[in-house]
C-alpha positions as CSV (number, residue, x, y, z in Angstrom):
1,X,-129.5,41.5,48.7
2,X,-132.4,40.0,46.2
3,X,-134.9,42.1,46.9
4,X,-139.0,40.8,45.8
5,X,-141.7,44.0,46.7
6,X,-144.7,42.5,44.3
7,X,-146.3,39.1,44.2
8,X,-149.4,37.2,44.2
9,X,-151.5,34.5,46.5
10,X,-154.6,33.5,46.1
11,X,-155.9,35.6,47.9
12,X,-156.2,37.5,44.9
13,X,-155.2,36.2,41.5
14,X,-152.4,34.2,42.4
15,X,-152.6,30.2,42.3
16,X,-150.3,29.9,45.3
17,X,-151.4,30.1,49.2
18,X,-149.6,32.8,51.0
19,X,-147.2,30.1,52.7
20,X,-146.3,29.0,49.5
21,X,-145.2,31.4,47.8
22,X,-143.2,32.6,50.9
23,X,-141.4,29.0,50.7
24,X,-140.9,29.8,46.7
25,X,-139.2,33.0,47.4
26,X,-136.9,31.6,49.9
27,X,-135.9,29.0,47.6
28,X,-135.2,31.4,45.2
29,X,-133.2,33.1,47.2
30,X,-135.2,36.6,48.5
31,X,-134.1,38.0,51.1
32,X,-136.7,40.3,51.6
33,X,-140.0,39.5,50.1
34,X,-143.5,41.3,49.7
35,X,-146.7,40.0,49.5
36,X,-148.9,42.4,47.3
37,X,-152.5,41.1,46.8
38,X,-155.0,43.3,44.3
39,X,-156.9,45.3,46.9
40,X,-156.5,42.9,49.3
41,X,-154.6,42.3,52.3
42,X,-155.9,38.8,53.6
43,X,-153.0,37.4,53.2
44,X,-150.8,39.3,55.3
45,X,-151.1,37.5,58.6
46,X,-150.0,33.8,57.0
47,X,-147.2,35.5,54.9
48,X,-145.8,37.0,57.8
49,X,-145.5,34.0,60.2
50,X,-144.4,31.9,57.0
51,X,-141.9,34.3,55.8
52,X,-140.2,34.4,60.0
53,X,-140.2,30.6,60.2
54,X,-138.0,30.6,57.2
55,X,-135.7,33.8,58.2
56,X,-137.3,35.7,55.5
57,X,-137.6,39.5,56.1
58,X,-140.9,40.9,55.3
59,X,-142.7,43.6,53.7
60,X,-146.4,43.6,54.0
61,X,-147.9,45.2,51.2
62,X,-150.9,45.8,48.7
63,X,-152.0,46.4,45.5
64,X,-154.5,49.0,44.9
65,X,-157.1,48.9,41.8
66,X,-157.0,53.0,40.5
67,X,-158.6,54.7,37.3
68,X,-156.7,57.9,35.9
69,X,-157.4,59.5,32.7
70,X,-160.2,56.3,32.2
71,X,-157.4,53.7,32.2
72,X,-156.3,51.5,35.5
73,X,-153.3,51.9,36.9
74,X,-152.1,49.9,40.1
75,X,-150.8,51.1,43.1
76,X,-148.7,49.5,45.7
77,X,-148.6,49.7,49.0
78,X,-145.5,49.0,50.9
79,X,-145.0,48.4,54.4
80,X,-148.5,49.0,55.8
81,X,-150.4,48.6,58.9
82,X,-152.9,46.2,57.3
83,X,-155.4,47.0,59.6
84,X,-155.9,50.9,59.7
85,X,-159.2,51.6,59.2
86,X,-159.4,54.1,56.2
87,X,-157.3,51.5,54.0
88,X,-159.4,48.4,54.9
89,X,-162.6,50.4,54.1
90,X,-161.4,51.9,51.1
91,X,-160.2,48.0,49.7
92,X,-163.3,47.0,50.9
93,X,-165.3,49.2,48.5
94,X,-163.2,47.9,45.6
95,X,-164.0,44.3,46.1
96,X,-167.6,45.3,46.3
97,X,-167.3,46.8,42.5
98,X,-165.0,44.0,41.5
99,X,-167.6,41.0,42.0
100,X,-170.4,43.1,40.2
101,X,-167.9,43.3,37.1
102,X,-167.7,39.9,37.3
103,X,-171.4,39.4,36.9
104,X,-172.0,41.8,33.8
105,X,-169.0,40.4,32.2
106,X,-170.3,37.0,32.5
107,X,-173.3,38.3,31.1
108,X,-171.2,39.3,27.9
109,X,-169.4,35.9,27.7
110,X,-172.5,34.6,27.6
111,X,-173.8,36.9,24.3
112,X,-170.5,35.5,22.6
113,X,-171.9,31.9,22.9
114,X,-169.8,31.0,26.0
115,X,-172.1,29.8,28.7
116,X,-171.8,29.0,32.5
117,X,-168.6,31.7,32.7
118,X,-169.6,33.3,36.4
119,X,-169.4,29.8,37.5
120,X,-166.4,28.6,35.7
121,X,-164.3,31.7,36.8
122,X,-165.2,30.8,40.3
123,X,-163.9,27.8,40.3
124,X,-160.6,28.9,39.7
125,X,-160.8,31.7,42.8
126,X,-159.7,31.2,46.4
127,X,-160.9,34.3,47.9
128,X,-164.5,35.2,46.0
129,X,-163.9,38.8,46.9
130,X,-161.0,38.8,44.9
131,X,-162.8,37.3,41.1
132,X,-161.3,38.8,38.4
133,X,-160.6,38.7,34.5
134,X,-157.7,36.6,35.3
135,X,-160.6,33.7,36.7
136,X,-162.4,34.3,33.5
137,X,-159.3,33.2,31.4
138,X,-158.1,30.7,33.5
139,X,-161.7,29.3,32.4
140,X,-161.7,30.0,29.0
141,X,-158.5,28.3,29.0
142,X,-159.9,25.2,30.3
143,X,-162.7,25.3,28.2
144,X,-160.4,25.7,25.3
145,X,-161.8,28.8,24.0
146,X,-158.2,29.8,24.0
147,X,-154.8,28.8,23.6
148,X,-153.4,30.6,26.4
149,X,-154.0,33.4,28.9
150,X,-152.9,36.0,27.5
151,X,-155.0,35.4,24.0
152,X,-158.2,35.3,26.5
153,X,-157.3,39.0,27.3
154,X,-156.8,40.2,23.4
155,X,-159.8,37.7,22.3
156,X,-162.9,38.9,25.1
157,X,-161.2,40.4,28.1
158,X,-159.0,42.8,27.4
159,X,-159.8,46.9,26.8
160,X,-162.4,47.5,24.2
161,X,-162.8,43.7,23.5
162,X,-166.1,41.6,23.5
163,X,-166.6,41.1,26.9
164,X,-164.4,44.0,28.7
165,X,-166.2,45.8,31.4
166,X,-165.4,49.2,32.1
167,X,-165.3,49.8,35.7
168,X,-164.3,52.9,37.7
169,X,-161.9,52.2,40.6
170,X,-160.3,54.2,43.6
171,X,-159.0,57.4,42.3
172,X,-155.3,58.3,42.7
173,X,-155.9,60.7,45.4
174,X,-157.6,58.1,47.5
175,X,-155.1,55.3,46.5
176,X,-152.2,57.4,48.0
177,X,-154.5,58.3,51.2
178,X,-155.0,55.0,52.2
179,X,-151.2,53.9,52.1
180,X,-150.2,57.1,53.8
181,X,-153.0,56.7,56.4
182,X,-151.8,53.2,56.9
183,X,-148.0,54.1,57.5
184,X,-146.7,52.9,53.7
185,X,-145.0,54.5,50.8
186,X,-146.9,54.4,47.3
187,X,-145.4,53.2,44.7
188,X,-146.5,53.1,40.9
189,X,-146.7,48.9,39.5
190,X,-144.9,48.5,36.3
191,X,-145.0,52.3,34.7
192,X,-144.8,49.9,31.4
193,X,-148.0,48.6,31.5
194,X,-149.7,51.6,30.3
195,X,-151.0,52.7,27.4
196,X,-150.6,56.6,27.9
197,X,-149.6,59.8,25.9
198,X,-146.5,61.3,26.9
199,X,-148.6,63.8,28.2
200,X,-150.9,61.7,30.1
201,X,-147.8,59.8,31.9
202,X,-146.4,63.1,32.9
203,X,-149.5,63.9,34.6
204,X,-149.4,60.7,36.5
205,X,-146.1,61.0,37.6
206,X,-146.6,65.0,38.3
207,X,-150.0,64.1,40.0
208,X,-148.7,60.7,41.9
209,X,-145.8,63.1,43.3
210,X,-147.7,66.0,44.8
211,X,-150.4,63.7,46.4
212,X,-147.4,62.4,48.3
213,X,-146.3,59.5,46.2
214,X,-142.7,58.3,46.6
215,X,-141.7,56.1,43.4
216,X,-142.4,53.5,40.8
217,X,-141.1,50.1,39.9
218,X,-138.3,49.8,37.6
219,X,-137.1,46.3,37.7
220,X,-140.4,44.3,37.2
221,X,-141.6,41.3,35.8
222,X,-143.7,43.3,33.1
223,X,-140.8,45.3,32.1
224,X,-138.4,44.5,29.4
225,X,-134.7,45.5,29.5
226,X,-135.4,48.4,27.5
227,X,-138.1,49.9,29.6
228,X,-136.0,48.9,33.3
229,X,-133.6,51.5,31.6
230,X,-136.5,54.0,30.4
231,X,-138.3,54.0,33.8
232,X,-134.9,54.5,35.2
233,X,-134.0,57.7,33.5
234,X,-137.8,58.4,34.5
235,X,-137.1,57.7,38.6
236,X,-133.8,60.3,38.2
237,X,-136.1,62.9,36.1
238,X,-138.8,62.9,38.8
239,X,-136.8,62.3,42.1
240,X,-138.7,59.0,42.3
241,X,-137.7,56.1,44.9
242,X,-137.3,53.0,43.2
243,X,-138.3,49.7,43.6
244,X,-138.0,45.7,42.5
245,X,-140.8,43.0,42.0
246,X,-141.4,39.9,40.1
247,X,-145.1,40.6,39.8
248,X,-145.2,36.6,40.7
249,X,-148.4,35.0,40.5
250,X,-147.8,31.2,39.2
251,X,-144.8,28.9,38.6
252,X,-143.8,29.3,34.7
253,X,-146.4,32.3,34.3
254,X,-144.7,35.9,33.2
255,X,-141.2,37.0,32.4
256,X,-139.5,36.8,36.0
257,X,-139.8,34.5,39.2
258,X,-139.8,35.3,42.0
259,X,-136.3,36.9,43.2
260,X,-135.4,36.7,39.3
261,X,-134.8,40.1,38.2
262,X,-132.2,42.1,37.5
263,X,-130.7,44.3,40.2
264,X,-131.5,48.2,40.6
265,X,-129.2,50.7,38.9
266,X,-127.0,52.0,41.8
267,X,-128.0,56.0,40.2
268,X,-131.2,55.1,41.9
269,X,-132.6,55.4,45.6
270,X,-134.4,52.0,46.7
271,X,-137.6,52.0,48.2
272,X,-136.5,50.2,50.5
273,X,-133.9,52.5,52.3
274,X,-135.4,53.3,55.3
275,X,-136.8,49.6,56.1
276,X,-133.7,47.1,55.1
């Protein structure tokens, strides 16, 4: 089956509603699909109904905001009870510090020469809960201070640059908490992404697994080849469950669409076992 645990509506910092991008994956051919908002789970309720009118099985799921070792990792959330009360505060409290990043990185924008940013970003966001550095390219695209998104991140929004906000967000132990509170299994997004010492990615994995965390995504939109097979090895060393997602969050934006990703190694345990 084409399997699809991670994508984006926006609700968050996807461009699609929740309907949409349930129609997308079905066309695509997902059989199974997860919606996976950043620390939010507005969402759910029109994926749901959208995914059964088409026959599409569903997942709900999330995608939680985390600092370890003063970086940001993201943790997802699969098959959760959207509205238990410890997870819904807890994503609450991360929205809160999400919006007042927004501000003081505005602020910065606004010391390189780029004016009216708070409200340019917010034109691009569905759910104002949800702003994040995402909006603020998506604006500094459109106001050609960049050539694309991703040269808005290594220009002013990305780590250490001229308008990157640190920002301290759930910790790990609260992360896993909440999706165990809620009846889900945690699973690390796209191991790949971060910039950690052997040492320090040991102590995620070693950490992630004694607080009750069950695996990490190897086949991912953010992954090449190389590291599907790396994180691989990494799911047998660790006796981590695997698991599959595009990461979608536009139409011609990152590696992989939805549904389009290479299948798991069959070494590997699915995440998905015990639901499909």
């Amino acid at each position: 089956m084409n399997i699809d645990l991670h994508s984006h509506s926006n609700q968050s910092d996807g461009v699609l509603p929740p309907t949409d991008v349930a129609v997308r994956a079905h066309a695509n051919g997902v059989d199974w699909w997860a919606l996976s908002d950043h620390d939010e789970t507005s969402g759910l309720a029109e994926a749901s109904e959208a995914a059964r009118d088409l026959g599409l099985g569903f997942i709900p799921g999330v995608e939680i905001s985390v600092t370890f070792c003063d970086k940001t990792v993201h943790v997802l959330g699969l098959n959760i009870d959207p509205g238990q009360p410890e997870l819904s505060a807890g994503l609450a409290g991360i929205r809160h510090s999400r919006f007042e990043r927004a501000r003081k990185l505005a602020d910065l924008l606004s010391g390189c020469g780029i004016d009216g940013a708070f409200e340019g970003a917010m034109r691009h966001v569905d759910n104002p809960d949800l702003i994040g550095r995402v909006h603020f390219a998506r604006f500094l695209l459109e106001q050609g201070h960049c050539k694309s998104l991703q040269q808005a991140f290594d220009r002013y929004l990305g780590d250490g640059k001229r308008a990157f906000v640190p920002v301290r967000w759930a910790s790990l132990e609260q992360a896993v908490g909440w999706i165990l509170a809620a009846g889900g299994k945690a699973v690390i997004a796209h191991p790949g992404r971060y910039r950690y010492t052997p040492q320090q990615q040991d102590a995620l994995f070693g950490t992630f697994k004694s607080l009750g965390g069950c695996g990490i995504e190897v086949v991912t939109g953010s992954h090449t080849p190389a590291q599907s097979v790396h994180y691989t090895q990494v799911a047998l060393t660790y006796g981590f469950e695997a698991s599959r997602g595009s990461d979608f969050h536009a139409p011609g934006a990152g590696r992989a669409d939805l549904g389009g990703m290479p299948d798991l190694s069959d070494r590997l345990v699915p995440v998905w076992r015990d639901w499909i």
